[in-house]
N, C-alpha and C positions, 0 to 999 in steps of 0.2 A: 118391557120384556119382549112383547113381539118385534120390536123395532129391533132389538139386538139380535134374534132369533132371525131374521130377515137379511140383518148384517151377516152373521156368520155364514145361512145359506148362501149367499152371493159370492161370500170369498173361498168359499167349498167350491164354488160353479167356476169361480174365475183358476182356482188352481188345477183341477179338474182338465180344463181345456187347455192351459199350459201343456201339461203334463202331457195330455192325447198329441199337441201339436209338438213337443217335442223327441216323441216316442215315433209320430209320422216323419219329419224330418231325419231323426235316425235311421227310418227303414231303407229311405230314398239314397243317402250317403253310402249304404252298405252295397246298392246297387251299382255295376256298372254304369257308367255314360253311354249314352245312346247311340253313340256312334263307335260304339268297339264291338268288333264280330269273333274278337277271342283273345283270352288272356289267362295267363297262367298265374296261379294262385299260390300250389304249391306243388312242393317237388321232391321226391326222396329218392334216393340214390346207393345203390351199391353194387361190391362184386365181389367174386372169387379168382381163382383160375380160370375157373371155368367160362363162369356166363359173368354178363352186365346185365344190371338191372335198373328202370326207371319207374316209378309210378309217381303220373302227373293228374293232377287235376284244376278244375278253372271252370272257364263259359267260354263259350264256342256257337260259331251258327253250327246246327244239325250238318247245312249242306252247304260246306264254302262256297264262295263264288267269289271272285274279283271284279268287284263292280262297285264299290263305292258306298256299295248301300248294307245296312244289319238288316237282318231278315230273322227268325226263330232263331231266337241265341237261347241254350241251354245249357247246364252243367254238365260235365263231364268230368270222369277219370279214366283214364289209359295207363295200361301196365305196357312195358315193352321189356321183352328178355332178349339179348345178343348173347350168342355163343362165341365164346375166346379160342377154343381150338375148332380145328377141323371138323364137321360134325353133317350127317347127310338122316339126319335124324326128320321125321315128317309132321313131328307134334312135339312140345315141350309138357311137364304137367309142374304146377304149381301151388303152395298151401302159403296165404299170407297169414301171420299171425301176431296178437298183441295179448297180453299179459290175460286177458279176458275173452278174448273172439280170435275166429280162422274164419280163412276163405281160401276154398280150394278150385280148380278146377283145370282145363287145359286150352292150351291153343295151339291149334295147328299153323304149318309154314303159310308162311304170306307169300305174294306172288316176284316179292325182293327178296326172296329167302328172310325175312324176317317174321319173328314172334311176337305180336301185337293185339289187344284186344281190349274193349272196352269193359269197365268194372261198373258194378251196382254196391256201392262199397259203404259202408257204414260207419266205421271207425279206424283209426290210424293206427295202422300194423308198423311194429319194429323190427318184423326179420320177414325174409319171404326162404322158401325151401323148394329150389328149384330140380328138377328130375327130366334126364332126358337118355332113354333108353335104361345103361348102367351107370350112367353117369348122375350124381347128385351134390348139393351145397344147400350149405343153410347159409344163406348173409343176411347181417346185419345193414338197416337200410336208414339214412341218416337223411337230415333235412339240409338238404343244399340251402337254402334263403334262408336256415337259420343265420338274422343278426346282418341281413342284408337289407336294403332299402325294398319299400315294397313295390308289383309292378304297376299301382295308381303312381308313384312316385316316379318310376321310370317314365309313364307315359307322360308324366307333367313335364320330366326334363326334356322328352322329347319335341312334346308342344312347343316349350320355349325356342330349342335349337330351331324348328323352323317356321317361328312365330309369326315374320314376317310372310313368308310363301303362302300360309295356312290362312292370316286375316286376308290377304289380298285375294285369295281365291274365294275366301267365304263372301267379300263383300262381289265378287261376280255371279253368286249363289251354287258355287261350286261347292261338292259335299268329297269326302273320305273317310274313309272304314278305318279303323285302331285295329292293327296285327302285332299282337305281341306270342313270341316264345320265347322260352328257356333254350339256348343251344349253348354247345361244348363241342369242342375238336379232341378233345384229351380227357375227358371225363374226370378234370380234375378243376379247370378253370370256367368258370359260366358265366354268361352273359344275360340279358336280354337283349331280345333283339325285336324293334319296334319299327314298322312300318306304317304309312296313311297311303293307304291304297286308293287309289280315281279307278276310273272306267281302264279295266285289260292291264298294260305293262307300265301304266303310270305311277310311280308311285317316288316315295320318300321313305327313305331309312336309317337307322343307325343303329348301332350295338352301343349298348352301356351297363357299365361296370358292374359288383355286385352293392360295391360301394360309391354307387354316383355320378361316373364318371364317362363322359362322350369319349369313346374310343376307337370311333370312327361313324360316317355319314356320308349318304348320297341323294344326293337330288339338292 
């Protein structure tokens, strides 16, 4: 009886640690790579007449630099509101909202004339309700990378496209930083667009599809 009772502790202990080891391996997968100083995660998107609206979020260094190196990478979200007509307005105000929670508050003009500012945001709003003077919209706000590749995916086709440049640099113990964003020229087609940034205007890029695809590259 003790000998079984000894057996069974053991394989309690052995699965135990399984378990813890592949609950730690989980956590480390969910992490970015150590050499990315920012990447977008996700991305919602709408508009009216009036305004465009983005709310992005990801991990970012606090304080970019171009230099090759991660430094304090932390989460972020960023809303940004553009105005579609003429508008000389000095503050926008804003309420995002989901079936369950709001967040309201305002942003004043940026020094591009843009509406920008960072969120402390808790859960995923489907309409945002924009206000600027007499002017207002409610939109609906949709997931661009729904049913797109993701941008760990992007960045691995990236690696590939310049696999070679990338091992031969590494093997001279040369390092670069992972720059990925979400850009649009038309707020209708997106991209990612991935960079490996060295020291100042060194770098390598390219944009790829939402489905995959190198759609151009430099360096």
């Amino acid at each position: 009886m003790k000998k079984k009772i000894s057996l069974i502790f053991a394989i309690s202990v052995i699965i135990a640690c399984m378990l813890l080891l592949a609950a730690c391996n989980g956590d480390k997968k969910d992490q970015p790579a150590s050499d990315i100083s920012r990447v977008t995660t996700s991305y919602l998107a709408g508009e009216s007449e009036l305004f465009a609206v983005s709310l992005e979020s990801g991990m970012r260094e606090k304080a970019f630099i171009a230099d090759g190196k991660v430094t304090d990478v932390a989460p972020f979200v960023e809303l940004k509101i553009t105005p579609l007509k003429a508008a000389d307005a000095e503050g926008v105000d804003f309420v995002l909202a989901s079936s369950d929670a709001t967040l309201s508050g305002k942003i004043d003009k940026g020094t591009n004339g843009e509406f920008k500012t960072a969120l402390d945001l808790t859960f995923v709003p489907d309409k945002i309700t924009v206000t600027m003077g007499e002017q207002s919209s409610e939109i609906d706000l949709c997931n661009v990378l729904e049913g797109a590749i993701s941008a760990d995916q992007a960045i691995s086709i990236a690696r590939e496209t310049f696999k070679d440049k990338l091992e031969s640099e590494a093997a001279e113990g040369k390092t670069r930083e992972v720059y990925l964003k979400l850009i649009t020229g038309d707020r209708e087609n997106y991209y990612y667009y991935v960079s490996f940034i060295g020291d100042g205007v060194n770098y390598l890029a390219t944009l790829i599809s939402l489905d995959g695809n190198v759609v151009s590259k430099r360096g």
